[in-house]
C-alpha positions in Angstrom: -3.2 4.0 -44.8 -4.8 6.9 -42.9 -5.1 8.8 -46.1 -6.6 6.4 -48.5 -9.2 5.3 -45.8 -10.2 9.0 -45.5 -10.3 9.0 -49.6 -12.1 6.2 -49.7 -14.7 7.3 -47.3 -15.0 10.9 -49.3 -15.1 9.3 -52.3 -18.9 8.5 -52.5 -19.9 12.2 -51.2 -18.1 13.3 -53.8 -19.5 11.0 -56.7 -22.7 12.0 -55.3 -21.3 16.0 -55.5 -20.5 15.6 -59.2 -23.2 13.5 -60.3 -26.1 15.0 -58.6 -26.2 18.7 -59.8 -25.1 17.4 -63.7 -28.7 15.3 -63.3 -30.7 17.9 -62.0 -28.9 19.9 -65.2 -30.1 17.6 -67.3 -33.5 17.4 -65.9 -34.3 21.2 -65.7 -32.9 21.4 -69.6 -35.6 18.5 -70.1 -38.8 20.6 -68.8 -37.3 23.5 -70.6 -37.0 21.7 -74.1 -40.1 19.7 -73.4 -42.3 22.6 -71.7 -44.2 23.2 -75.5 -44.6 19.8 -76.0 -47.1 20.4 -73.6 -48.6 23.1 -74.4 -46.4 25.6 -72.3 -45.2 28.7 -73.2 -41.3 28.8 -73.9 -40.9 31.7 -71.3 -42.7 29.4 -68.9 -41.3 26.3 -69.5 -37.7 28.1 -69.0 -38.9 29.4 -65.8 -39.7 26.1 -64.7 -36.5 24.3 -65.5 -34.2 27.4 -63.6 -37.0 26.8 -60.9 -36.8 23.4 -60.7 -32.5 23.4 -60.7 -32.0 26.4 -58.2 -34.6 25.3 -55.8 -33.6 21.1 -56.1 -29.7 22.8 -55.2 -30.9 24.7 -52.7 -32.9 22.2 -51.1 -30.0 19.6 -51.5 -27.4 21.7 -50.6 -24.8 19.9 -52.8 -23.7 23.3 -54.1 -23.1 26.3 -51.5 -26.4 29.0 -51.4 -24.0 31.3 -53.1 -23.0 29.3 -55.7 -26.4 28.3 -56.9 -27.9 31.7 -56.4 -24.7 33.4 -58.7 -25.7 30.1 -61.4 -29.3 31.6 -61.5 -28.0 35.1 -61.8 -26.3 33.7 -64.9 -28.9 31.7 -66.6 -31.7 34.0 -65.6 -29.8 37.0 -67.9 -28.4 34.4 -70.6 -31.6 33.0 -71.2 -33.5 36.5 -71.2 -36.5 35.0 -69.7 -36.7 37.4 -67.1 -36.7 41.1 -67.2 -33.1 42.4 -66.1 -34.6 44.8 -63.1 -37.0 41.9 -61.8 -34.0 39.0 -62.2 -31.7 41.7 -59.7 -34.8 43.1 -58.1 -33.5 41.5 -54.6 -30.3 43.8 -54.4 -32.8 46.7 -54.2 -35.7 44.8 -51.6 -35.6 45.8 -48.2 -35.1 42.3 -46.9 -31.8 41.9 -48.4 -30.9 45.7 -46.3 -32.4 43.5 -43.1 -30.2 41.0 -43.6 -26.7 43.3 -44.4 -28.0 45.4 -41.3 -28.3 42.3 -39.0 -24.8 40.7 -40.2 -22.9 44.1 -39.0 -25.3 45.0 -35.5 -24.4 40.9 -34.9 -20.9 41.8 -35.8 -20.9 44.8 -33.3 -22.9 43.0 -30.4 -20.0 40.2 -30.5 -17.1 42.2 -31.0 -17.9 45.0 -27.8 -18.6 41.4 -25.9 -22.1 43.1 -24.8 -24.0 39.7 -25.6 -22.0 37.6 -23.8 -22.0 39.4 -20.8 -25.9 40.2 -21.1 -26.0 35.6 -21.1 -23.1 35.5 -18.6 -25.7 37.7 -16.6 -28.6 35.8 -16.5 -26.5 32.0 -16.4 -26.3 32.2 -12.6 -29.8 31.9 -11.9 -30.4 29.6 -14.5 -28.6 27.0 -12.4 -31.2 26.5 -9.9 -33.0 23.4 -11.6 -32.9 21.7 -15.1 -35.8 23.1 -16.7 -35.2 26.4 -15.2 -31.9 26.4 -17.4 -34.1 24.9 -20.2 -36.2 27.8 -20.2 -33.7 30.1 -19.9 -31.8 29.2 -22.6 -35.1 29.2 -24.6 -36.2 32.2 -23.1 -32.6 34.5 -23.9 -33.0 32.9 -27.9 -36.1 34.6 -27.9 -35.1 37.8 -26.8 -32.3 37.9 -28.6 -34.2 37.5 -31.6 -35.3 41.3 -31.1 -32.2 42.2 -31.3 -29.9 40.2 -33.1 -31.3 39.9 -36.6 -29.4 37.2 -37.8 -29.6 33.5 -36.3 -26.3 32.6 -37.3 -24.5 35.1 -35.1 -27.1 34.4 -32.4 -26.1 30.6 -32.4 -22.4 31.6 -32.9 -22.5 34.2 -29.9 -25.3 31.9 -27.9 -23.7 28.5 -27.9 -20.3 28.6 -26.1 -22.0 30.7 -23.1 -24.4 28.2 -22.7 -21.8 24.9 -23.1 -19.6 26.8 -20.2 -23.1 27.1 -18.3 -23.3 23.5 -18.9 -19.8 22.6 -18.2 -21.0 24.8 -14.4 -23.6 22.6 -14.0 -22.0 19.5 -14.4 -23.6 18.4 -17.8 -21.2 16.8 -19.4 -20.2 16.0 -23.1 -22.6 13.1 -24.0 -25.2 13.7 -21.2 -29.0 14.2 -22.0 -29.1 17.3 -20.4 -26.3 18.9 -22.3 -28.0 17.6 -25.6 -31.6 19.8 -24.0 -29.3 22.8 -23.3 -28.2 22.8 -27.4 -31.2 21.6 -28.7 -33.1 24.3 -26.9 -30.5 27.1 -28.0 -31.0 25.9 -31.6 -34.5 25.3 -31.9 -35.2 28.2 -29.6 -33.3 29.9 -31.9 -34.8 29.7 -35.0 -38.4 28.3 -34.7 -39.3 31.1 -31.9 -37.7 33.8 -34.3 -39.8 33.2 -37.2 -42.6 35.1 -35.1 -40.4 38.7 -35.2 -40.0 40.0 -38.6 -36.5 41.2 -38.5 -35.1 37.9 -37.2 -35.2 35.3 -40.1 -34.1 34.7 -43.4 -37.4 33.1 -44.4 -39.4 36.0 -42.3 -37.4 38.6 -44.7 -37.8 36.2 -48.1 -41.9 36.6 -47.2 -41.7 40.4 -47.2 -39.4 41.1 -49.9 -41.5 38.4 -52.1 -45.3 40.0 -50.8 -43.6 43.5 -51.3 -42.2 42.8 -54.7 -45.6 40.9 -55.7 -48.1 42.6 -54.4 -47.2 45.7 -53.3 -47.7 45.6 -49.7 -44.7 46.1 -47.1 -45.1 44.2 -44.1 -45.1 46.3 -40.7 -43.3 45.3 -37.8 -46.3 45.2 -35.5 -49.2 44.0 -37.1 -46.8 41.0 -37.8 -45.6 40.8 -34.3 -48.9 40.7 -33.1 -50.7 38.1 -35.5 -47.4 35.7 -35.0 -45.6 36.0 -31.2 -48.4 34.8 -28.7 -48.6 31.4 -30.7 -45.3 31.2 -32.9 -43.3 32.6 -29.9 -44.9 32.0 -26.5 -46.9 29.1 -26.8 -44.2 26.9 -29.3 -41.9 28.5 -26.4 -43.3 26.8 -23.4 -43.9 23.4 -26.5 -40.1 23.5 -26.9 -39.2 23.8 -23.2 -41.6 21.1 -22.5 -40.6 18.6 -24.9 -36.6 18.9 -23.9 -37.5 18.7 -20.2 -39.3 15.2 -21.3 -37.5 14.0 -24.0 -34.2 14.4 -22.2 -34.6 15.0 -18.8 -31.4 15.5 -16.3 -30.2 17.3 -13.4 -28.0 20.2 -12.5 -25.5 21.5 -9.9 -26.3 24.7 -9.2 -23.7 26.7 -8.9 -22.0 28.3 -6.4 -22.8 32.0 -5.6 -19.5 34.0 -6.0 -18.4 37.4 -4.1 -17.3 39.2 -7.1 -19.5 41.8 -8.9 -19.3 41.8 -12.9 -16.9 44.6 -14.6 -19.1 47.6 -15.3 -20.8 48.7 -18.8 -17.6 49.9 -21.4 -18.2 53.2 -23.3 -18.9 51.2 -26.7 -21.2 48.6 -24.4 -23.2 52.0 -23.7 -23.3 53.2 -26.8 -23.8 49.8 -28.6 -27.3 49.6 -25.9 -28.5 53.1 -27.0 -28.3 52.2 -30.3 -30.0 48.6 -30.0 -32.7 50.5 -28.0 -33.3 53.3 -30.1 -33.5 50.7 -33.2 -35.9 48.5 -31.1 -38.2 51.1 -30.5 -38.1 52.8 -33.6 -39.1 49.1 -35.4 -41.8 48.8 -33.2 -43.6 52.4 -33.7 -43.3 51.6 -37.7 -46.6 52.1 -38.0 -46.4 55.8 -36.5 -44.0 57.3 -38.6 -43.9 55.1 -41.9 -40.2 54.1 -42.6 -39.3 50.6 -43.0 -37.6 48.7 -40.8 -34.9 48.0 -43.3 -34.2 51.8 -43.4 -34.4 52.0 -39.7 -31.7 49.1 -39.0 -29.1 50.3 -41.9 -28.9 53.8 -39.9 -27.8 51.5 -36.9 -25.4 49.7 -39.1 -23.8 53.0 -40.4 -23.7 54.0 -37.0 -21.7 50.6 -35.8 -19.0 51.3 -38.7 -18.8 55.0 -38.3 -15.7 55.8 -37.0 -15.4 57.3 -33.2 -19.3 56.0 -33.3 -19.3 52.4 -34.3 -17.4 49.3 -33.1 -15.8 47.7 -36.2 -12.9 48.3 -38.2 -13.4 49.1 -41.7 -12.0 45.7 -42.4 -14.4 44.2 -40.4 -17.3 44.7 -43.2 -14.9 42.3 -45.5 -15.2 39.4 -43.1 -19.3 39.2 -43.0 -20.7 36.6 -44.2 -22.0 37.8 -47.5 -23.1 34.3 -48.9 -26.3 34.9 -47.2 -26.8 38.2 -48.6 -26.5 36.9 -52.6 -29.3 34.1 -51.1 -31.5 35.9 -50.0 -31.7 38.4 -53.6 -31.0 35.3 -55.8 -34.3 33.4 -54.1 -36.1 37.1 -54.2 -35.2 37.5 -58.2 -36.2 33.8 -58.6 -39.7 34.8 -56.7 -40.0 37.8 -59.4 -39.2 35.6 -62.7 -41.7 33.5 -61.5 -44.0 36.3 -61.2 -43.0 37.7 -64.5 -43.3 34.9 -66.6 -46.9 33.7 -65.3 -45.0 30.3 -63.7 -46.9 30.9 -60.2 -50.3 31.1 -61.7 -49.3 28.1 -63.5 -47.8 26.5 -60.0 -50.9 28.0 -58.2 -53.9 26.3 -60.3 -51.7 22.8 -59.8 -51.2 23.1 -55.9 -54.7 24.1 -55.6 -56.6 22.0 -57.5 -55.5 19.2 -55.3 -55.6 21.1 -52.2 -60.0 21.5 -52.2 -60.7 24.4 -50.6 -64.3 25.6 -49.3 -65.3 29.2 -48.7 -67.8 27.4 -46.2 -65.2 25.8 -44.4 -62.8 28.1 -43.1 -61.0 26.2 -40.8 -60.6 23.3 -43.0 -59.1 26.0 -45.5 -56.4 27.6 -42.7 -55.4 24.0 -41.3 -55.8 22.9 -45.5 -53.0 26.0 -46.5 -50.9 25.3 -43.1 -50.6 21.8 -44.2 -49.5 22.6 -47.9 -47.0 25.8 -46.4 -45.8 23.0 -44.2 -44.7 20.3 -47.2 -43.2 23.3 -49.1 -40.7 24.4 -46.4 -39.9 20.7 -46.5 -39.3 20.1 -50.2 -37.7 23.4 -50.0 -36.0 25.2 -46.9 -36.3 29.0 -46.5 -38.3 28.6 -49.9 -41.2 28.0 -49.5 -42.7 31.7 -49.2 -41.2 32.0 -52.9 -43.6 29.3 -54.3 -46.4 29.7 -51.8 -46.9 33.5 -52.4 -47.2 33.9 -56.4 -50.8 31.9 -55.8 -51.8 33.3 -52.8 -54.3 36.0 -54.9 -55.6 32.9 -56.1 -56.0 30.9 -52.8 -57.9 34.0 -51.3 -60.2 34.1 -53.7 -61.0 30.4 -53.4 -61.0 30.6 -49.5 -62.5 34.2 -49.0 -59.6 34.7 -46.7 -57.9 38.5 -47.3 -54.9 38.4 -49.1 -52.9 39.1 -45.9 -54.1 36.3 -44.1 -53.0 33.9 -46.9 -49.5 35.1 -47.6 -48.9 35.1 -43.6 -50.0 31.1 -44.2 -46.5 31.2 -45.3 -45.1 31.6 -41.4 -47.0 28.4 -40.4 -45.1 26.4 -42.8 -41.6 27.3 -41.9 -41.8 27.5 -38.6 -42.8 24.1 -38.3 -39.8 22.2 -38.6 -40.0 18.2 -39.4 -36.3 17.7 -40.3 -33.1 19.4 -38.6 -32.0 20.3 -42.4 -34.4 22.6 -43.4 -32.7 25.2 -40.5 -29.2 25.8 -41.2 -28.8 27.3 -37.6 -30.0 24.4 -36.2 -27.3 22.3 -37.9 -24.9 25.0 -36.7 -25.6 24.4 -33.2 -25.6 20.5 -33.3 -22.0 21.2 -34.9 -20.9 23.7 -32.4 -22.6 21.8 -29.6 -21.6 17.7 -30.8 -25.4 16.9 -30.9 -26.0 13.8 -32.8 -28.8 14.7 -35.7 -31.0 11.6 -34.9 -31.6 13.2 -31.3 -32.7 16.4 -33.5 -34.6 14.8 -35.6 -36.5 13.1 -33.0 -37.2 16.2 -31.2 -38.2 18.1 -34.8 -40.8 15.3 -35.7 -42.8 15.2 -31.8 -42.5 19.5 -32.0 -44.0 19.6 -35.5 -46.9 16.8 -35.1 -47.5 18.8 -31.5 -47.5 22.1 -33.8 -49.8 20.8 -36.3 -52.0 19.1 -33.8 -52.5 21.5 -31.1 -50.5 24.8 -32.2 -52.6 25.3 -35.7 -56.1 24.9 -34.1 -54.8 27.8 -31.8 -53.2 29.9 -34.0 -56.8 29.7 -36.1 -58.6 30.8 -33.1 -56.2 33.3 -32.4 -56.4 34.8 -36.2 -60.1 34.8 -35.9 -60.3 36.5 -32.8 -58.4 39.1 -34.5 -60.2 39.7 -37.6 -58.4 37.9 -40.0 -60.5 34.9 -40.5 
């Protein structure tokens, strides 16, 4: 009986599995048979039906990332409406190297145990008061980001440290502070990372898309700078806020013990020097001109090296490389769509109903922030792919520098309405056993707070700054 009431509840996910993607089928072979109908050019109107499948499947997420991103591969090249080297261009982008390097330095920052002991460090004085542990735990998310390039392995190494802290405290399963302590792990997590280039998948699709577009690398810095104080600090002390409000509690502090923690390992040592010497070298980029990317796969050679590193060899098997074929599937979309004239296309659409007034300029950065914002929510870690073919054209109708527009692209997606357009804040309501609607409630206050008070900000901040 167990059995068929567990088929009988599958069964409709699974109707809705099968049926789904064959529709969406349908409707991208519609747009590409009907595209000169309407006057479009058959390369485009190709474009737009692979467009409009990949991205409806990624935004659904009825097939895995990795499956849809090989079924573009395949269509992309079958169809020949894309240039092989621009269909495969993301294998050779530096974003996809930023996001190899930051699946093996999160590999060797869990495996020699130095992350948890840096959070087992820092739990004890959390404990003094409930917001004090809220802002620690959105404080060390932060920080980690600098790091830790990946926020999968963040949440993954972040989450049971901070439920034991929780379980110290005496916040148990079900209470509203150990719903704060997970929702500001998650959150903190990835809307505060999205303000350090390294530490994002959507950070990473923006540069390899501006790089392959335009031509122009993003540095480490000048990004750091135009993003943190707002995108990090002020939507820091937003986040902390909100959770201290919206589920408020109380905590045990806990007992000061006699013992002393174990001291630094060898590989602990040599894993910090390594960290450090990455850190800094990603910060000075714009000294001595090599990419981050470069600079973070000579720390990943040098965590798999042997008598250097920390893994095994077998370890590199076990990454999670569904990521990695996201992340040059959506970059090889970005560059069809670049090839084949689509963005221009997508670009005079979007802004002919966004108006836009080189008069105005803050109606034209809140204006872009606003249509950034929908496109991370019709699709998640997207958007920069549609956004950026028509920035050119948005800066010449705003008389904002190209820069400034593209970076438009980092308002959008770090302002999260719904839980599912951050896959590691789904991961840590899973690890945690956070219900979604408490989430969700905490997205949609955070993002109207963003939009409200956050954007006027960030716009005074970006003018102060030149860039405006």
């Amino acid at each position: 009986m167990a059995n068929q009431t567990q088929v009988l509840v599958q069964s409709p996910f699974q109707i809705v599995s099968a049926v789904v993607p064959t529709v969406l089928l349908c409707g991208a072979a519609a747009m590409w048979a009907a595209g000169p109908l309407v006057g479009l050019a058959p390369q485009v109107a190709q474009a737009g039906g692979i467009t409009f499948l990949c991205m409806s499947l990624w935004a659904t997420g009825l097939l895995p990332e990795f499956v849809t991103a090989l079924l573009f591969f395949a269509l992309a090249t079958l169809s020949g409406v894309g240039s092989t080297s621009g269909v495969f261009s993301g294998f050779g982008s530096s974003a996809f190297w930023l996001v190899l390097n930051g699946l093996i330095m999160g590999a060797a920052i869990s495996k020699t145990g130095l992350g948890a002991r840096v959070a087992r460090a820092v739990a004890r004085p959390l404990s003094g008061s409930y917001v004090r542990l809220i802002a620690g735990v959105v404080g060390i998310s932060y920080g980690l980001a600098f790091v830790m390039p990946s926020n999968m392995g963040r949440i993954t190494l972040l989450l049971p440290v901070m439920l034991a802290l929780a379980d110290e405290v005496r916040l148990v399963p079900g209470s509203r502070g150990r719903t704060g302590v997970v929702l500001a792990a998650g959150f903190g997590t990835f809307l505060l990372s999205t303000s350090i280039l390294t530490a994002n998948v959507p950070n990473l699709v923006l540069a390899g898309t501006v790089e392959a577009l335009y031509t122009m690398p993003l540095g480490y810095v000048p990004y750091l700078v135009l993003h943190a104080p707002v995108l990090g600090v002020l939507k820091g002390l937003l986040l902390i806020g909100l959770i201290g409000l919206m589920f408020p509690d109380h905590v045990q502090p806990m007992a000061r013990l006699a013992t002393t923690a174990a001291p630094l390992t060898m590989a602990e040592w040599r894993l910090t020097v390594i960290l450090a010497a990455t850190l800094g070298l990603w910060v000075t980029d714009a000294w001595h001109g090599i990419s981050p990317a470069w600079i973070g796969l000579a720390a990943a050679v040098l965590c798999l090296l042997p008598g250097v590193g920390f893994l095994p060899p077998e370890a590199f098997g076990q990454l999670n490389f569904r990521t990695i074929f996201y992340v040059a599937a959506i970059l090889g979309l970005a560059s069809m769509i670049r090839e084949t004239g689509l963005g221009t296309l997508l670009g005079h659409g979007l802004l002919r109903v966004t108006p836009l007034d080189p008069r105005a300029p803050f109606w034209n950065f809140t204006a872009l922030a606003g249509l950034t914002t929908v496109l991370s929510l019709a699709v998640p870690n997207g958007a920069p792919v549609l956004f950026t073919p028509m920035a050119a054209e948005a800066a010449a109708a705003t008389g904002f520098g190209l820069f400034t527009v593209v970076m438009m692209s980092v308002l959008g997606f770090s302002t999260v309405l719904l839980p599912f357009q951050a896959p590691p804040i789904l991961l840590a309501l899973e690890l945690g056993a956070v219900r979604l609607r408490d989430a969700t409630r905490l997205s949609l206050v955070s993002a109207a707070l963003t939009l409200l008070l956050l954007v006027p900000v960030d716009y005074l901040w970006w003018h102060w700054l030149g860039r405006l």
